[in-house]
C-alpha positions as CSV (number, residue, x, y, z in Angstrom):
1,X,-54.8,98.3,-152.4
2,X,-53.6,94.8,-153.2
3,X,-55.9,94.9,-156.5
4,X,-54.0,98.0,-157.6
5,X,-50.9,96.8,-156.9
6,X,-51.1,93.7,-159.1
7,X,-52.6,95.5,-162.4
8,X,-49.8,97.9,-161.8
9,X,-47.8,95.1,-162.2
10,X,-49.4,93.5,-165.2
11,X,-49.3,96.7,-166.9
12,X,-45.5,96.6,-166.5
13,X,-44.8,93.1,-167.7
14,X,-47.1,93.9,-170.6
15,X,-44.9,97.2,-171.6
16,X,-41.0,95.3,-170.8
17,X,-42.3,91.9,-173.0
18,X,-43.4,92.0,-176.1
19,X,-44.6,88.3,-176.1
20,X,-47.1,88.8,-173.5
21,X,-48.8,92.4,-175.3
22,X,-52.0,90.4,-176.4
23,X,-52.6,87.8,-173.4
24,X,-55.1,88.7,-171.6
25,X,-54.8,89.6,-167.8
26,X,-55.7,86.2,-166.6
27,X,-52.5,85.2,-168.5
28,X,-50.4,87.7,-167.3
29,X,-51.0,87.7,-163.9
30,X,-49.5,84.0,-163.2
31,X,-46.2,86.0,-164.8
32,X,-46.5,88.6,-162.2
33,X,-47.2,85.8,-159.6
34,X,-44.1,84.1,-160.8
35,X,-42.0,87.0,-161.5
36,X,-42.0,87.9,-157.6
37,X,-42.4,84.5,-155.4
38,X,-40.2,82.5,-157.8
39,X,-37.9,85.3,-159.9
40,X,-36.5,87.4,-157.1
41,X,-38.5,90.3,-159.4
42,X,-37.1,89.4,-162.3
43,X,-38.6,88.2,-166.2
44,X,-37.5,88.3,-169.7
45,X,-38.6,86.6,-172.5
46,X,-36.5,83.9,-172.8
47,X,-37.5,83.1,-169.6
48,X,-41.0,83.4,-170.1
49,X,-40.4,80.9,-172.9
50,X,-38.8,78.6,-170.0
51,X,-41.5,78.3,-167.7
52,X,-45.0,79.3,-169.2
53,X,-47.1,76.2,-170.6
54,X,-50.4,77.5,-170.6
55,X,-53.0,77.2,-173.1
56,X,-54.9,73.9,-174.0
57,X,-54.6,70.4,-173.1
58,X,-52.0,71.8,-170.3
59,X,-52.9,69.5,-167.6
60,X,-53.9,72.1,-165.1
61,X,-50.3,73.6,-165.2
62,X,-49.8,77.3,-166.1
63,X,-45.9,77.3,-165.6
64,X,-43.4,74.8,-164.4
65,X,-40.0,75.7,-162.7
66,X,-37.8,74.5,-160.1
67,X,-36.8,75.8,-156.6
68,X,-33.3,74.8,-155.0
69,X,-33.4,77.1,-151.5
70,X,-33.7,75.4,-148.8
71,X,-31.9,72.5,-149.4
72,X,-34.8,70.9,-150.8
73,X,-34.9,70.2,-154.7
74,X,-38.5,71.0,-156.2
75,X,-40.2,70.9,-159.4
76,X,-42.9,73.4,-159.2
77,X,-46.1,73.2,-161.1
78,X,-48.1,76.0,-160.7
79,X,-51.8,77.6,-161.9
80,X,-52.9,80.7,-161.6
81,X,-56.8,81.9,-161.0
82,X,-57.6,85.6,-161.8
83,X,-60.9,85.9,-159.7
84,X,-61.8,87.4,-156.9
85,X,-63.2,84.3,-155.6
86,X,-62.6,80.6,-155.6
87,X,-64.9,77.8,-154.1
88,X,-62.9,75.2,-152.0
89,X,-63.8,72.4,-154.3
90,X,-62.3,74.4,-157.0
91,X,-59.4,74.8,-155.1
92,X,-58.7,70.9,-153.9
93,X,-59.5,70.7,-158.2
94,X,-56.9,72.4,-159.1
95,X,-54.2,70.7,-156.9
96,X,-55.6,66.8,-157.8
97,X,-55.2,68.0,-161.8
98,X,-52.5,68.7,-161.1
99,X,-51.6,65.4,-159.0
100,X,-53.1,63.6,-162.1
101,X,-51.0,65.3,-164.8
102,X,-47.7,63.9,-162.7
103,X,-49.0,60.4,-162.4
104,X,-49.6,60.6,-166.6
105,X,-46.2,61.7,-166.9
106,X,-44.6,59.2,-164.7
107,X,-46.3,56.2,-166.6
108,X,-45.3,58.1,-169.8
109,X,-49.0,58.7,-170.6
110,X,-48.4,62.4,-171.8
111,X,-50.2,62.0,-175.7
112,X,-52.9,64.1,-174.9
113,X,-50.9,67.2,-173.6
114,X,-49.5,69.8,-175.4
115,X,-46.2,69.9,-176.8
116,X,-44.6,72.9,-175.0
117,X,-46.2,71.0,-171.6
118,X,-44.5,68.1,-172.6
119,X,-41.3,69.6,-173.5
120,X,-41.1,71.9,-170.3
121,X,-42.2,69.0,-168.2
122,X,-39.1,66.4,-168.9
123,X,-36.7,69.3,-169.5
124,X,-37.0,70.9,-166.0
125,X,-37.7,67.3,-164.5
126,X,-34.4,66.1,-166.0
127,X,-32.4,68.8,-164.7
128,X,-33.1,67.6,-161.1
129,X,-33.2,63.8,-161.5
130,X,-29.4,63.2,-160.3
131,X,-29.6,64.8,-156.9
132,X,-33.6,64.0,-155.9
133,X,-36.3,66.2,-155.8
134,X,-39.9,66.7,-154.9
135,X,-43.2,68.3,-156.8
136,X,-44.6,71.0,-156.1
137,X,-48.1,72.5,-156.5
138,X,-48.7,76.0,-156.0
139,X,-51.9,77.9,-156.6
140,X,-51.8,81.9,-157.5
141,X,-54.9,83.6,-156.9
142,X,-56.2,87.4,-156.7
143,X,-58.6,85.7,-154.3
144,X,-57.8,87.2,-150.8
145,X,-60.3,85.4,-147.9
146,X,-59.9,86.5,-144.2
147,X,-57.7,84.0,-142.1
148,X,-60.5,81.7,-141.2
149,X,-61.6,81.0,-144.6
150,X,-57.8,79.8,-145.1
151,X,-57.7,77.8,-142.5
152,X,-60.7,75.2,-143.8
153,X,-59.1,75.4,-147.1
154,X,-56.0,74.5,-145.4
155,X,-57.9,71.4,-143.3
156,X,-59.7,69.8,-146.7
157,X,-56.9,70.1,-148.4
158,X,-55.1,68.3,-145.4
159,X,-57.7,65.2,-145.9
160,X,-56.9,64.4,-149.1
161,X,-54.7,61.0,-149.0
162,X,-53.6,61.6,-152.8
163,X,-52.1,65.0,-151.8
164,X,-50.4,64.0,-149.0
165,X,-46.9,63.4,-150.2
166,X,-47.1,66.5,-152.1
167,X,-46.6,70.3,-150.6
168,X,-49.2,72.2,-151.1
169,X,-48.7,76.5,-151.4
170,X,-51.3,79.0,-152.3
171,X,-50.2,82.6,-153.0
172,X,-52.7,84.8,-152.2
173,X,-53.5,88.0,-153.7
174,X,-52.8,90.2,-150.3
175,X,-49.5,87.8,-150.4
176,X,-48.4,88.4,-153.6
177,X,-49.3,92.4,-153.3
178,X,-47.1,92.3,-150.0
179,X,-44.2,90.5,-151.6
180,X,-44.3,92.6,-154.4
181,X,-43.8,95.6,-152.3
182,X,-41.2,94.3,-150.1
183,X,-38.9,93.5,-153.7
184,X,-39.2,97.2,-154.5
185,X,-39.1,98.8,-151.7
186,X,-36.9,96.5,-149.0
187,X,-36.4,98.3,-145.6
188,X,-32.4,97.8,-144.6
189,X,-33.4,97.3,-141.3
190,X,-35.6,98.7,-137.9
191,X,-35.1,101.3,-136.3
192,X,-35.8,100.6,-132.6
193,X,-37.4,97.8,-130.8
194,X,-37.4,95.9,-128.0
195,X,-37.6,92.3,-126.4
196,X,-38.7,90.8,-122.8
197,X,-36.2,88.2,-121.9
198,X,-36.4,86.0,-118.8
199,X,-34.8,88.0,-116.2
200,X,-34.0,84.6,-114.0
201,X,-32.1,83.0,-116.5
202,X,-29.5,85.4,-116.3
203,X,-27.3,87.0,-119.1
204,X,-24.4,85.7,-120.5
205,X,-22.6,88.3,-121.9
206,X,-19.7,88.9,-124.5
207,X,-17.3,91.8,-123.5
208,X,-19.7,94.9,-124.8
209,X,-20.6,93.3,-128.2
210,X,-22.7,90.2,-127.5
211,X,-24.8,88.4,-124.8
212,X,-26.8,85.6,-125.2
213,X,-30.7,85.7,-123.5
214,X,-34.1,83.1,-123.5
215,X,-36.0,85.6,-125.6
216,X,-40.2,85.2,-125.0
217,X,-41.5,84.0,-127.7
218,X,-44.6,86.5,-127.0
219,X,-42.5,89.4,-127.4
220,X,-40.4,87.6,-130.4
221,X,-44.3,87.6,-132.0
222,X,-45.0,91.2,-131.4
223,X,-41.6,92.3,-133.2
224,X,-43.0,90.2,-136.0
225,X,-46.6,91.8,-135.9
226,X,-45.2,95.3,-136.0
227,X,-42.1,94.9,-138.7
228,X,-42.1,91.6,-140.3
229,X,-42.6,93.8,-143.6
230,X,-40.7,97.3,-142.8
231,X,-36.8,95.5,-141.9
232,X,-37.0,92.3,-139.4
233,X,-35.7,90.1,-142.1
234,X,-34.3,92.5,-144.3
235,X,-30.6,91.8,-143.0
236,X,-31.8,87.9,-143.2
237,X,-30.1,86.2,-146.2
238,X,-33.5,85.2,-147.5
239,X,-36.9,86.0,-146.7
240,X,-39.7,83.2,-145.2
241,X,-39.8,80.3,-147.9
242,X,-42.1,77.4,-146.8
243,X,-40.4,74.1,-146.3
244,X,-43.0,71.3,-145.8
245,X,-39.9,69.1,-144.0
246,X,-39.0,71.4,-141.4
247,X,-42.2,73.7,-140.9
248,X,-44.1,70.8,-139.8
249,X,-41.2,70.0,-137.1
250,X,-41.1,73.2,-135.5
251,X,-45.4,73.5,-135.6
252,X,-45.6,70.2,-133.8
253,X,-43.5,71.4,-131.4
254,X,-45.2,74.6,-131.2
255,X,-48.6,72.4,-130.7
256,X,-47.4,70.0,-128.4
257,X,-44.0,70.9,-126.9
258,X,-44.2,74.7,-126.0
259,X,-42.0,74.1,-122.9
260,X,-39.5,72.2,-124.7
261,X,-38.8,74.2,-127.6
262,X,-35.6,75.4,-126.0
263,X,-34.2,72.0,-126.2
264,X,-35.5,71.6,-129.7
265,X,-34.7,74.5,-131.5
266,X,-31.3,76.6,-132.2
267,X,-32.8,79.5,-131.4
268,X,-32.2,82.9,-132.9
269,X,-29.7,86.0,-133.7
270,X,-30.0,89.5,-133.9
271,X,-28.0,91.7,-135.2
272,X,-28.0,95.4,-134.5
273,X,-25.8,98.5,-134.0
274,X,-26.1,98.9,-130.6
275,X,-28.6,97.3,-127.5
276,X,-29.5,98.4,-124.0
277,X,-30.6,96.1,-120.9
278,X,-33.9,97.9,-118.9
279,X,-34.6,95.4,-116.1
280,X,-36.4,92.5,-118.2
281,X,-36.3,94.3,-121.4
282,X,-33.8,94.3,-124.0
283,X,-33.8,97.5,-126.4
284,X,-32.8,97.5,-129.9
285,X,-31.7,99.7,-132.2
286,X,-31.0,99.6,-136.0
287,X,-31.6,95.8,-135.9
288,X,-32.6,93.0,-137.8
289,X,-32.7,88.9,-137.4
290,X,-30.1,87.5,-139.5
291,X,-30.8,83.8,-138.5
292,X,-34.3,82.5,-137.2
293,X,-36.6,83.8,-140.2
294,X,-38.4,80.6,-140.1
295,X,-38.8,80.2,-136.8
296,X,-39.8,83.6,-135.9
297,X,-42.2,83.5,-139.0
298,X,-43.9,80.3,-137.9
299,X,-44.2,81.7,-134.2
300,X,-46.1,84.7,-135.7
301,X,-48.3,83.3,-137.9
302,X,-49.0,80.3,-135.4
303,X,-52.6,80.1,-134.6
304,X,-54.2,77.9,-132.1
305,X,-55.1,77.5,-128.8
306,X,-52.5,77.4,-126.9
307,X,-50.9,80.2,-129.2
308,X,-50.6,82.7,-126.0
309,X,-49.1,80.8,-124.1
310,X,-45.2,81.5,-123.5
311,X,-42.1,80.1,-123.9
312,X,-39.1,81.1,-124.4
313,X,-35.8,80.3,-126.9
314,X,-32.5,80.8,-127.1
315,X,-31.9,84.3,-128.8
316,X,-28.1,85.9,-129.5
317,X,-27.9,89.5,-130.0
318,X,-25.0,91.0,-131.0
319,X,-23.2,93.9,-132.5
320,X,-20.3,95.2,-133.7
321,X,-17.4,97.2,-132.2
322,X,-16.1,100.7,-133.7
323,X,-13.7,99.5,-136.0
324,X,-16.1,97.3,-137.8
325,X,-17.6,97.6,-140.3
326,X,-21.4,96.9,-139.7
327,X,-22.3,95.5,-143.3
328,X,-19.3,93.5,-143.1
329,X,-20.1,92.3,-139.5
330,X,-23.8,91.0,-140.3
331,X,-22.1,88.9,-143.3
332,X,-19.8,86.9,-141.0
333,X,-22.3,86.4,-138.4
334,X,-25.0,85.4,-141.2
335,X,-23.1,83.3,-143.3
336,X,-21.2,81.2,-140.2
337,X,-24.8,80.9,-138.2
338,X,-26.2,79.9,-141.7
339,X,-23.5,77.3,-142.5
340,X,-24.7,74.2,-141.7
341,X,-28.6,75.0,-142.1
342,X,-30.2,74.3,-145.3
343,X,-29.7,78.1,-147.0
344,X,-28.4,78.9,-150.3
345,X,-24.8,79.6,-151.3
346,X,-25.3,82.3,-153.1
347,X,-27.8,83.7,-150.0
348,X,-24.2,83.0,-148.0
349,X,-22.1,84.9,-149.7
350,X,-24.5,87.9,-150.8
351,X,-22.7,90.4,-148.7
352,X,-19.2,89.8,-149.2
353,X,-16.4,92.1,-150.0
354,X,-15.8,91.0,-153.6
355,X,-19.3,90.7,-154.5
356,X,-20.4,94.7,-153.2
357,X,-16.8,95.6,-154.9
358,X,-18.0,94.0,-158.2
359,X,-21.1,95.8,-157.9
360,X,-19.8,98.9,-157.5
361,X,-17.4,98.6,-160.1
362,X,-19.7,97.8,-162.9
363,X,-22.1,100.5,-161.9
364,X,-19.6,103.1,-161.8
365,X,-18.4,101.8,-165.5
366,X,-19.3,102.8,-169.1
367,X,-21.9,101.2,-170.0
368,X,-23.3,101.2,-166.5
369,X,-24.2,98.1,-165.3
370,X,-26.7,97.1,-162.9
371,X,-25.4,94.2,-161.0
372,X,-28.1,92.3,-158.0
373,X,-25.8,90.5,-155.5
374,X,-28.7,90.3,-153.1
375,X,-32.5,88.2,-153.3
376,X,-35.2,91.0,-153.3
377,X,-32.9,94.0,-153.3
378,X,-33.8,96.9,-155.8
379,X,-31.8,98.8,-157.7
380,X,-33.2,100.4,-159.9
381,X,-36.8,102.2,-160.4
382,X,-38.4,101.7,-162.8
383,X,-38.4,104.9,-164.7
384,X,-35.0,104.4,-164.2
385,X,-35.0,101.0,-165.5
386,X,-36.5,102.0,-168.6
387,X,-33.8,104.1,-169.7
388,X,-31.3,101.0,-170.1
389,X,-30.8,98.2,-172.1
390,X,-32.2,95.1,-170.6
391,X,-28.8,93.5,-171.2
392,X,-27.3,96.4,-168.3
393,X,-29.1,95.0,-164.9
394,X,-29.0,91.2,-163.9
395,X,-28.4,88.8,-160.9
396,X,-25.1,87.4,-159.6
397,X,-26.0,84.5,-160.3
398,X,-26.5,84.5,-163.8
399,X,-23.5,86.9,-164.2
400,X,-21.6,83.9,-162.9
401,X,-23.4,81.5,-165.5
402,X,-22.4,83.9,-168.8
403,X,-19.3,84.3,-167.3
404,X,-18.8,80.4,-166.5
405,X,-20.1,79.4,-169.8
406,X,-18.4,82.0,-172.4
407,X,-14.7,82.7,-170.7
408,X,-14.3,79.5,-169.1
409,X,-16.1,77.1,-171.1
410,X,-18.1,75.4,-168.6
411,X,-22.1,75.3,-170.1
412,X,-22.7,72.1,-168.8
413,X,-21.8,73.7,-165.0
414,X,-23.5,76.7,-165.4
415,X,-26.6,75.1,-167.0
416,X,-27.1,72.0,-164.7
417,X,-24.9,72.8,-161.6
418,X,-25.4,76.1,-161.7
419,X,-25.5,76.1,-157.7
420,X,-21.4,75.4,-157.8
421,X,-21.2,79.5,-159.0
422,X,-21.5,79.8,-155.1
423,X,-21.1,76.6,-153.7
424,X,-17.5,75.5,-154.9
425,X,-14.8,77.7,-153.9
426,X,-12.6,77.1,-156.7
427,X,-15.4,78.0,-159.2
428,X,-16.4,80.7,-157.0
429,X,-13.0,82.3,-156.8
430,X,-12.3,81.6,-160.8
431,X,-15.8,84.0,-161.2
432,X,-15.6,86.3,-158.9
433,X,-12.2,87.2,-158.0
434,X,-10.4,87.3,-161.2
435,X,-10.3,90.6,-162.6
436,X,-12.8,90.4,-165.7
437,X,-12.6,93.6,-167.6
438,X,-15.8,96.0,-167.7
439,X,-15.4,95.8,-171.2
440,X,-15.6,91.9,-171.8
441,X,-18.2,91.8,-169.1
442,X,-20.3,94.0,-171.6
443,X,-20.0,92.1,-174.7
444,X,-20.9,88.8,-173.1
445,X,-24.2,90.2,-171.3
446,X,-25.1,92.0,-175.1
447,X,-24.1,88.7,-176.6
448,X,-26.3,86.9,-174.2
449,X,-29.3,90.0,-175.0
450,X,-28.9,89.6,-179.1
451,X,-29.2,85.6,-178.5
452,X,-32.1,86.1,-176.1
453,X,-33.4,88.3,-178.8
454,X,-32.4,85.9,-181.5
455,X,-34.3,82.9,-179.6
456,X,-37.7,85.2,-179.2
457,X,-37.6,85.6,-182.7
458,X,-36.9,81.9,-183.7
459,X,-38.9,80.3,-181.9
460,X,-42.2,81.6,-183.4
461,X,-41.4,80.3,-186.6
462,X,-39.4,77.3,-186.0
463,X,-40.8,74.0,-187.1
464,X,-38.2,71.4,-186.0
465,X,-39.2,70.4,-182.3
466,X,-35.1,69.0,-181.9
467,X,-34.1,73.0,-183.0
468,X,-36.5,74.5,-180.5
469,X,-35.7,72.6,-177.7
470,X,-31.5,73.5,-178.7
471,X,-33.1,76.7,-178.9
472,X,-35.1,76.9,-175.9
473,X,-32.4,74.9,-173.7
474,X,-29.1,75.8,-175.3
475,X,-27.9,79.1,-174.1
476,X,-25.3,78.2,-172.2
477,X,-24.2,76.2,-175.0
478,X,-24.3,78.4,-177.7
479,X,-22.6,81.0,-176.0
480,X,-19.8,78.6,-175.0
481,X,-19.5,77.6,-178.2
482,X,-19.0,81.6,-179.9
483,X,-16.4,81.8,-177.1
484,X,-14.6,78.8,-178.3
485,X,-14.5,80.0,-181.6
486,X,-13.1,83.0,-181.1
487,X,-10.5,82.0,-178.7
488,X,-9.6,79.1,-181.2
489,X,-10.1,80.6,-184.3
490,X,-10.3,84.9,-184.6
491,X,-7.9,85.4,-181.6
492,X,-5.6,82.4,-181.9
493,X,-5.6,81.8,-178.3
494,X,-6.4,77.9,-178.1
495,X,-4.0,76.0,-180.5
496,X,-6.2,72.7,-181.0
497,X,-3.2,71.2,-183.2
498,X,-1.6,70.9,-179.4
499,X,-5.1,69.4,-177.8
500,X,-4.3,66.0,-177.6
501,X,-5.4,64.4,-174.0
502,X,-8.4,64.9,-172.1
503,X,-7.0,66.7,-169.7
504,X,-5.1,69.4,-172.4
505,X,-9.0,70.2,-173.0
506,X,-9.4,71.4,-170.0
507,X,-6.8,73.0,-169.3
508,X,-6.6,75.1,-172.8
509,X,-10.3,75.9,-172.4
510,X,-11.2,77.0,-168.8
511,X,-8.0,79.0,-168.6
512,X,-10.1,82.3,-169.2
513,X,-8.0,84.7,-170.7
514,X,-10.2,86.9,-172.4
515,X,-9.5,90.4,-172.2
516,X,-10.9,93.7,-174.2
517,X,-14.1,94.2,-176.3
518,X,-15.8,91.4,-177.7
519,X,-17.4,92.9,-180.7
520,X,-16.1,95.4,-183.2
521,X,-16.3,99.2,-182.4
522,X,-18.6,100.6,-184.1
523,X,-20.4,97.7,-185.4
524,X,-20.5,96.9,-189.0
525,X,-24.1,97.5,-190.8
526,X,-25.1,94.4,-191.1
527,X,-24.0,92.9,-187.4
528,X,-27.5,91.8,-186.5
529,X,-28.2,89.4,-189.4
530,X,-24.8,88.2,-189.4
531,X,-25.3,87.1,-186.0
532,X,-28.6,85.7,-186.6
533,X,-26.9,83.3,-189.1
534,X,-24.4,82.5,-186.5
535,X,-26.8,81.8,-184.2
536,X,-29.0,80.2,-186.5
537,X,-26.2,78.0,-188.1
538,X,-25.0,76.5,-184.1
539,X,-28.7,75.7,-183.6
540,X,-28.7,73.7,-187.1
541,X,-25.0,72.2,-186.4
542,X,-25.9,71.0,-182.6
543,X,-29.2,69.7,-183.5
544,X,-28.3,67.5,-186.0
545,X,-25.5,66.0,-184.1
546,X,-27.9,65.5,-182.2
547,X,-30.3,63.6,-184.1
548,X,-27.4,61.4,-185.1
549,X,-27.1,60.3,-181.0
550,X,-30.6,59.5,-180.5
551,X,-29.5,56.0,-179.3
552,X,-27.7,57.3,-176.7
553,X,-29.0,60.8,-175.3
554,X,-32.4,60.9,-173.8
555,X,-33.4,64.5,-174.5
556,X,-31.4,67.7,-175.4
557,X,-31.4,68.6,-171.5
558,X,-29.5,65.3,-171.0
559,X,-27.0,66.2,-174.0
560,X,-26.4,70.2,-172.2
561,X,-25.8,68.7,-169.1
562,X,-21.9,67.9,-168.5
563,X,-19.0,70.2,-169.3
564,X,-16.8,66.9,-170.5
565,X,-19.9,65.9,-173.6
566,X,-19.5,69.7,-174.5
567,X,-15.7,69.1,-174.9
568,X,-15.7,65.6,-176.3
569,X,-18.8,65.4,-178.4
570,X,-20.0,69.1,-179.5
571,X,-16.7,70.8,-179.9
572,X,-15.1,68.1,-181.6
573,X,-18.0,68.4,-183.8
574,X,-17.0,72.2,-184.3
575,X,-14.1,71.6,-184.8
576,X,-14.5,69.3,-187.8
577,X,-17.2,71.3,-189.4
578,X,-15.9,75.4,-189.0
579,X,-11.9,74.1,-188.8
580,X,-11.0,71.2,-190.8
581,X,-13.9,71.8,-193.7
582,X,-12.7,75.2,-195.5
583,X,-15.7,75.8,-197.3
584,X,-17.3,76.4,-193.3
585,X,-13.8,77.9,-192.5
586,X,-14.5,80.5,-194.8
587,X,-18.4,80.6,-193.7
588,X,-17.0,81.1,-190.2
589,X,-14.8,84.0,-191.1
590,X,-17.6,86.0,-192.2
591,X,-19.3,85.2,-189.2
592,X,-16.3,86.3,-186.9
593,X,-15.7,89.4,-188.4
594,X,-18.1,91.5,-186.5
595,X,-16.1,90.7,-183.1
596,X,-13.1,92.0,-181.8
């Protein structure tokens, strides 16, 4: 089943992107690998061109990305097998390749790797350097051995001193096949279980909403056994994502302080529409865990030999009262029991009012847009999918990114920080409770879908390595810098005569006061090559400034990374080429004339 489930898949990637038509499946299926562990289900082209590296002299690396959930910064290198078996040897192989290809890197001995390895490499590395991070490795494989074949994989790789400081992941191809289904067809919740609690303890209860129980970790197991893929975690802000740092803490305490885990570990919460007490039973019904996936997950998939033994943990099970709105309810109790754990922002604030609101809005709208405000939630299928531009579905968070970038002029944020779309309540408030009409909110996402198309395009037959990497890394950038010029110069919005301190800058351009259609209804005949040579005419104008700071930027990554050298170095730049030089004025003009 698992088999069938992954061609399936490779089919579909092979029909949605054009780039990948001709690879072969061994290709493919590290996209299909990625597209569901790391991509929340998710993969265009441009960023396919972000994270694949494969081909020769890659250092053992098929794609490179980075993980932020968690709390724990990572730069992921990954390779991908396509068998349907894989010796052990092989296995440790791949992983101290991969070690090597790091170590090469680190003592800036990269000559013998490819270029698009080399760019990816530093480019994703440099995005993490200011806050810390760690590598890495994960293996994809359509290999699927039975559990004790996994566990001496597990143990030599577990002897290798070079590896050590590393974490260590393989995906295989039952895991992938299960993750895939649980993206496209999530379960909201279960419908009716139940839990043994310890009847001595007692019961602390909450009025009729809430008690508070030591829950057996036995019977916490068999919830997990029956429905950790049809709804346990579906109300969970996030599903199981190994985190070497705190796994290990919790495991040793499973191995060697069973009886003690009470004291050690804050224990879990359910949430559920209503609950019954039957002696030493608790029933459930309509229920999930909003808090405790990785503990519950670890308990379940805990093997050894003291694994029957019980214990128990704290467990809170609550619900809500008539006038409450259930949804509503399992946010608040998710996103305060969440808080001060290592979870994502935009995991916290996946089921608020504004963000379902905005949803709703833009689906209801014309065009119709398709608007993910949860990880792993499907909207669409993908019949469905096919009938729409791939411009009308995408994720919060890179709604928040375009809209960050373009309206308020903040590439370096969205790019680099893009974690403060969530995180920092101003920025989050600015996004995502301002008004933004439909209407603007369409042109920037088929601005962003012309420039993705744009980049595709370019980057085949682009020979300057400083233009592809503005290409490849300058999205943000570029569509910051179209929204600049049409505030400044085709809507009159910005006066720049008046721009004198640092602080005028910022307040002139993250004001946000776009309103309306962004390009010309119907558009003119010639509106794709026009914006081509817009497009094509930033990429020139940005990478030669940048050629001319060579002394003092490190890579184009570096350059993209603050909102303050956008203002001060590539606007002013703008500025003096498309304002103050008419024969560019007039260059510009034609430019701007296919937008609103």
């Amino acid at each position: 089943m698992s088999k069938e489930i992954i061609q399936k898949e490779i089919a579909v990637i092979r029909q949605d992107l054009k780039a990948v038509k001709d690879l072969s499946d061994e290709y493919v299926f590290s996209l299909v690998a990625f597209k569901y562990i790391y991509n929340n289900g998710r993969l265009d082209t441009t960023e396919f061109k972000d994270c694949f590296v494969d081909g020769k002299n890659d250092g053992g690396v098929d794609l490179i990305t980075t993980n932020g959930r968690d709390g724990q910064n990572q730069l992921v290198l990954i390779q991908s097998k396509y068998v349907e078996n894989i010796g052990n040897q092989e296995i440790i192989d791949v992983f101290t390749k991969m070690e090597q290809t790091v170590n090469n890197f680190l003592e800036h001995r990269t000559g013998g790797y490819n270029a698009r390895l080399r760019r990816v490499f530093k480019e994703k590395k440099s995005s993490l350097e200011d806050e810390g991070f760690d590598y890495h490795f994960v293996l994809f494989t359509k290999f699927a051995p039975d559990s004790k074949r996994r566990e001496v994989i597990r143990e030599e790789l577990d002897t290798i001193d070079s590896l050590k400081e590393y974490q260590l992941d393989i995906i295989y191809g039952d895991m992938l096949a299960e993750q895939i289904q649980n993206v496209q067809e999530p379960v909201r919740h279960v419908k009716e279980g139940r839990v043994k609690y310890s009847k001595n303890h007692g019961v602390i209860k909450y009025g009729e909403n809430g008690i508070l129980i030591d829950v057996s970790a036995n019977s916490l197991r068999d919830l997990y056994d029956r429905y950790k893929n049809h709804g346990l975690f579906e109300q969970n802000f996030r599903y199981f994502v190994r985190n070497k740092r705190i796994d290990d803490r919790i495991l040793q305490s499973l191995h060697n302080k069973r009886q003690s885990f009470w004291f050690l570990n804050n224990g879990i919460i359910i949430a559920c529409k209503d609950f019954s007490i039957d002696g030493d039973i608790i029933k459930l019904y309509e229920f999930s865990i909003v808090n405790g996936c990785q503990t519950t997950t670890l308990i379940g998939d805990f093997k050894s030999e003291n694994e029957g033994n019980d214990f128990v943990l704290p467990c809170k099970i609550v619900k809500p009262d008539s006038k409450t709105n259930y949804d509503d309810f399992v946010a608040d109790i998710g996103e305060a029991s969440n808080s001060q754990k290592p979870i994502s922002d935009r995991d916290l604030r996946s089921n608020r009012e504004e963000q379902r609101q905005l949803q709703k809005r833009l689906k209801e709208g014309t065009p119709e847009i398709y608007l993910e405000i949860k990880r792993g939630e499907t909207l669409l299928t993908p019949a469905r999918k096919r009938n729409l531009q791939p411009w009308q579905y995408l994720t919060n968070e890179a709604y928040g990114q375009y809209v960050l970038a373009f309206c308020y002029q903040q590439p370096g944020t969205a790019r680099s920080s893009k974690a403060k779309v969530f995180s920092d309540d101003a920025t989050y408030k600015t996004i995502f409770r301002s008004h933004l009409e439909n209407s603007s909110i369409a042109g920037i996402l088929q601005l962003n879908y012309e420039l993705s198309r744009y980049t595709d395009m370019a980057l085949k037959t682009i020979a300057d390595l400083d233009q592809e990497n503005v290409l490849g890394n300058g999205r943000f950038i570029i569509l910051a810098c179209i929204g600049f010029l049409l505030a400044a110069v085709k809507r009159k919005q910005i006066d720049i005569k008046k721009i004198v301190s640092e602080d005028d800058w910022e307040k002139e351009l993250t004001k946000g006061s776009f309103k309306g259609i962004i390009f010309k209804e119907p558009k003119i005949g010639d509106f794709e090559t026009i914006l081509d040579s817009l497009f094509s005419d930033l990429v020139l104008e940005i990478s030669s400034l940048y050629q001319g700071r060579v002394n003092e930027e490190k890579t184009v990554s570096n350059f993209f990374k603050t909102d303050k050298k956008y203002r001060n170095v590539i606007l002013k730049h703008l500025i003096s080429r498309y304002v103050n030089n008419k024969m560019k004025a007039n260059e510009l003009d034609k430019y701007l004339n296919i937008f609103a």
